[in-house]
C-alpha positions as CSV (number, residue, x, y, z in Angstrom):
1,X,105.9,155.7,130.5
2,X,106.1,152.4,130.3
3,X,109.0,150.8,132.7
4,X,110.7,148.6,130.6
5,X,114.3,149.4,129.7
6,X,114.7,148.7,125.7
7,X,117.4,146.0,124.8
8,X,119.4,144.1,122.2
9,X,117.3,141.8,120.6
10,X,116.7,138.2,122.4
11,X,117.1,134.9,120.9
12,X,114.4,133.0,120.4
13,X,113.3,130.5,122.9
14,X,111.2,127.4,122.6
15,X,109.1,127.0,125.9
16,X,106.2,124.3,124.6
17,X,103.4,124.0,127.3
18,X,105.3,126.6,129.3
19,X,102.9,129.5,130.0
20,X,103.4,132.8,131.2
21,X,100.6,134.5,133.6
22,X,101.2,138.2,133.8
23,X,98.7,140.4,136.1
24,X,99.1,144.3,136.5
25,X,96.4,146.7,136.0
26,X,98.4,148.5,133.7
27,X,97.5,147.5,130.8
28,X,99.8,149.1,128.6
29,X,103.0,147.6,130.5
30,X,101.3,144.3,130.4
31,X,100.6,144.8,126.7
32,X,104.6,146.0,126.0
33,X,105.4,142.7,128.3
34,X,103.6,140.4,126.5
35,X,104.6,141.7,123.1
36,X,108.5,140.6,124.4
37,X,107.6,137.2,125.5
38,X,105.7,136.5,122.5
39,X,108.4,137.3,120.5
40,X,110.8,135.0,122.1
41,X,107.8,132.0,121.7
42,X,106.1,132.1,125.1
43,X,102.6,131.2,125.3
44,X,101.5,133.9,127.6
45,X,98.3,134.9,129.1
46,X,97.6,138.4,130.3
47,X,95.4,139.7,133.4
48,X,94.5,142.7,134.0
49,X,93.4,141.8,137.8
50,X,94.4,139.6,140.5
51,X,90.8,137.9,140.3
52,X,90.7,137.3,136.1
53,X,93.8,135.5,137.1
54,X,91.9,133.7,139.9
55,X,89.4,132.2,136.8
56,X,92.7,131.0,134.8
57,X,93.1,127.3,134.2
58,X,96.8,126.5,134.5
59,X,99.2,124.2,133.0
60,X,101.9,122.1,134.9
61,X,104.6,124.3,133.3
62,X,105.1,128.1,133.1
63,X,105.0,130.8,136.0
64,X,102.7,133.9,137.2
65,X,104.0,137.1,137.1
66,X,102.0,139.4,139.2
67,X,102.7,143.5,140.2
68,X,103.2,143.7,143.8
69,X,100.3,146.6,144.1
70,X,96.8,146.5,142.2
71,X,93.6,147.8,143.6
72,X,91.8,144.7,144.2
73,X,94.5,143.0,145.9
74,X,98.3,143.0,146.7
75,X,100.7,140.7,145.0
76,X,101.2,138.5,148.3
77,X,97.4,138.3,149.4
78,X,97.1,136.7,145.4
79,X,100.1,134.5,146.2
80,X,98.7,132.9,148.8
81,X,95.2,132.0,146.9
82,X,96.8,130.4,144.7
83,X,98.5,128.4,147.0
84,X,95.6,128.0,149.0
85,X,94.2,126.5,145.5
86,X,97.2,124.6,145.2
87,X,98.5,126.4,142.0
88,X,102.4,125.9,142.9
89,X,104.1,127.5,139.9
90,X,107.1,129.8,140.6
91,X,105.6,133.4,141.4
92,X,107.9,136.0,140.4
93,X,106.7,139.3,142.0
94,X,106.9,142.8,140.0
95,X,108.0,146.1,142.4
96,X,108.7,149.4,142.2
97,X,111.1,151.0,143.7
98,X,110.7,151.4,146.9
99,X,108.4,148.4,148.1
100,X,111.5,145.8,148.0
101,X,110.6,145.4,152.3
102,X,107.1,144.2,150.7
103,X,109.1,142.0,148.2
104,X,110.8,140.2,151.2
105,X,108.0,139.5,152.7
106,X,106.5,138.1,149.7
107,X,109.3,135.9,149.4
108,X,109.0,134.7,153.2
109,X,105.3,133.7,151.9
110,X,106.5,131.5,149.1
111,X,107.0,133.9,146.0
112,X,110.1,132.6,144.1
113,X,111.5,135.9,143.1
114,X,111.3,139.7,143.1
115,X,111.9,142.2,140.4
116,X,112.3,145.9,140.5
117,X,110.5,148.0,137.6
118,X,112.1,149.2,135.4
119,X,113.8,146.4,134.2
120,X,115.5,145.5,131.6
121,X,114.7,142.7,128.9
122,X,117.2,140.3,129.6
123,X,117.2,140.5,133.8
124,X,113.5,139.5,132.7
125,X,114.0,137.1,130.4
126,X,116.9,135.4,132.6
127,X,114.2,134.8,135.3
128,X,111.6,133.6,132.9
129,X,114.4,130.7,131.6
130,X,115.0,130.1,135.6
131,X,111.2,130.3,136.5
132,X,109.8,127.5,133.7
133,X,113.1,125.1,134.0
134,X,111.7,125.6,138.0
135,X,108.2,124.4,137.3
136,X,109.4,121.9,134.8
137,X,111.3,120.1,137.4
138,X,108.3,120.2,140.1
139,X,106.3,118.9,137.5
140,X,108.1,115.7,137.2
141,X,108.6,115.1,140.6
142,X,105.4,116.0,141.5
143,X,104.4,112.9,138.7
144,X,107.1,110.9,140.1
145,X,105.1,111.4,144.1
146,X,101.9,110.5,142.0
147,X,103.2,107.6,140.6
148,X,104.6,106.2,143.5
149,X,101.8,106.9,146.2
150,X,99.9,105.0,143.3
151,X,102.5,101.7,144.0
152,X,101.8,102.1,147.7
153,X,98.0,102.0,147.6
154,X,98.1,98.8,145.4
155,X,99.8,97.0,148.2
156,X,97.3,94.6,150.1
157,X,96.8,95.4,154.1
158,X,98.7,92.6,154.7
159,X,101.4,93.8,152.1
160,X,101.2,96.8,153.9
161,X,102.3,95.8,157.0
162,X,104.6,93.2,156.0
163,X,106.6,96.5,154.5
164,X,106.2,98.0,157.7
165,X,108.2,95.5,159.2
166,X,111.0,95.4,156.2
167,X,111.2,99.5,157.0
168,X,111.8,98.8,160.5
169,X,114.3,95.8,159.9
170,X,112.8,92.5,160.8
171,X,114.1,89.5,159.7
172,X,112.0,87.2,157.7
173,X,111.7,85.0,160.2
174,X,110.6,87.2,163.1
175,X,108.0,88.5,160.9
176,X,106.6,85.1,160.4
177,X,106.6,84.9,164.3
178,X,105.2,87.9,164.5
179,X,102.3,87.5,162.3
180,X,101.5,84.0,163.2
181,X,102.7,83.0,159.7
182,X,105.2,80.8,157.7
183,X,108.6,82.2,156.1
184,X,107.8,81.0,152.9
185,X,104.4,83.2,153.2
186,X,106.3,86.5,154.2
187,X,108.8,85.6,151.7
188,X,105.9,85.7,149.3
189,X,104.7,89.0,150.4
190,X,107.9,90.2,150.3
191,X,108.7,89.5,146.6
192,X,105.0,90.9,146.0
193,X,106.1,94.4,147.7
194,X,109.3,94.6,145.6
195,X,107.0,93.8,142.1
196,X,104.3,96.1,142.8
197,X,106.4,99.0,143.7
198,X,109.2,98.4,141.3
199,X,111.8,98.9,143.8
200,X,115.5,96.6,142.6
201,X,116.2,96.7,146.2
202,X,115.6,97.6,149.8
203,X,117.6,100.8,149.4
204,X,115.0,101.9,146.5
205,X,112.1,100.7,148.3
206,X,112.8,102.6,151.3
207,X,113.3,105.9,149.1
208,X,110.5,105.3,147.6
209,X,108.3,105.5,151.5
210,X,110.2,108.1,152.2
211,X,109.2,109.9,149.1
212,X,105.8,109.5,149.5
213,X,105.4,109.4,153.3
214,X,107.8,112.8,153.7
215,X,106.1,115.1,150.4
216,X,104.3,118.1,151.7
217,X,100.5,118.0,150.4
């Protein structure tokens, strides 16, 4: 018997890029889950085993959807693969009753939700909206770290450093005594710093190192 609690029709969702990785090795569940996310206009991808999942090229928006118990390998031991790969799309994990203690530890290791079989459609679909908005958002910020770790690196080594000292609150004119160097110069640099990393002011500037010197690889 397939574990999946019939329901009132969905509406119809738009998800785009957005793609769906399911893995179970039972193929007829994955089938019967599939069929309900196609219908509401996911892109999905189905896997039978942790490692045809392992082969999957992945887009920047979607999640994985994996059973917590498979013969080749458990739900949490795939998990962190893939973030050993640095695949960070939500990972929603798929239990049965009964192994919710191995659901909390696959949230300790970075899973971004659990869910008991059987389910119903819409408790699943619910998580799927809440899952892709997730990766949608990482996606952008993860362009927005991109973008500006690409301002920093255009900076000159003297640029560079001439920001080090604006971070750490020198005046103009002790970095010009500092550096062996005229105000006008460092004012230069300065302006230079503020163009190249499009920052309108200090306090954007210094989110903008913070951004980029704080993100976790």
């Amino acid at each position: 018997m397939i574990p999946l609690r019939q329901q009132r029709p969905m509406p119809q969702i738009g998800n785009d890029t957005a793609v769906i990785y399911l893995v179970d090795d039972d193929e007829a569940f994955l089938d019967s889950l599939a069929w309900l996310l196609k219908s509401l206009s996911y892109r999905v991808e189905v896997h039978h085993s942790p490692q045809s999942l392992l082969t999957a090229r992945f887009t920047d928006h979607g999640c994985i959807v994996a059973d917590l118990r498979m013969p080749e390998m458990t739900g949490i031991e795939l998990l962190e693969k893939l973030r050993q790969r640095h695949i960070d799309l939500p990972y929603v994990v798929m239990t049965a009753y009964g192994d919710v203690e191995s659901a909390v530890r696959a949230l300790k290791s970075g899973a971004y939700d659990f869910i008991e079989k059987p389910f119903d459609n819409e408790a699943f679909i619910d998580l799927m909206e809440k899952a892709v908005a997730l990766s949608r958002e990482q996606a952008a910020l993860s362009k927005d770290l991109r973008s500006s770790r690409e301002k920093l690196a255009s900076l000159t080594p003297r640029e560079s450093e001439v920001l080090d000292y604006i971070l750490a609150g020198m005046t103009n004119r002790a970095m010009a005594e500092k550096l062996g160097i005229s105000e006008k110069t460092i004012e230069s640099h300065r302006a230079r710093v503020m163009e190249k990393t499009a920052a309108s002011s200090l306090a954007e500037l210094i989110q903008l190192v913070w951004r980029v010197r704080h993100a976790r690889d």
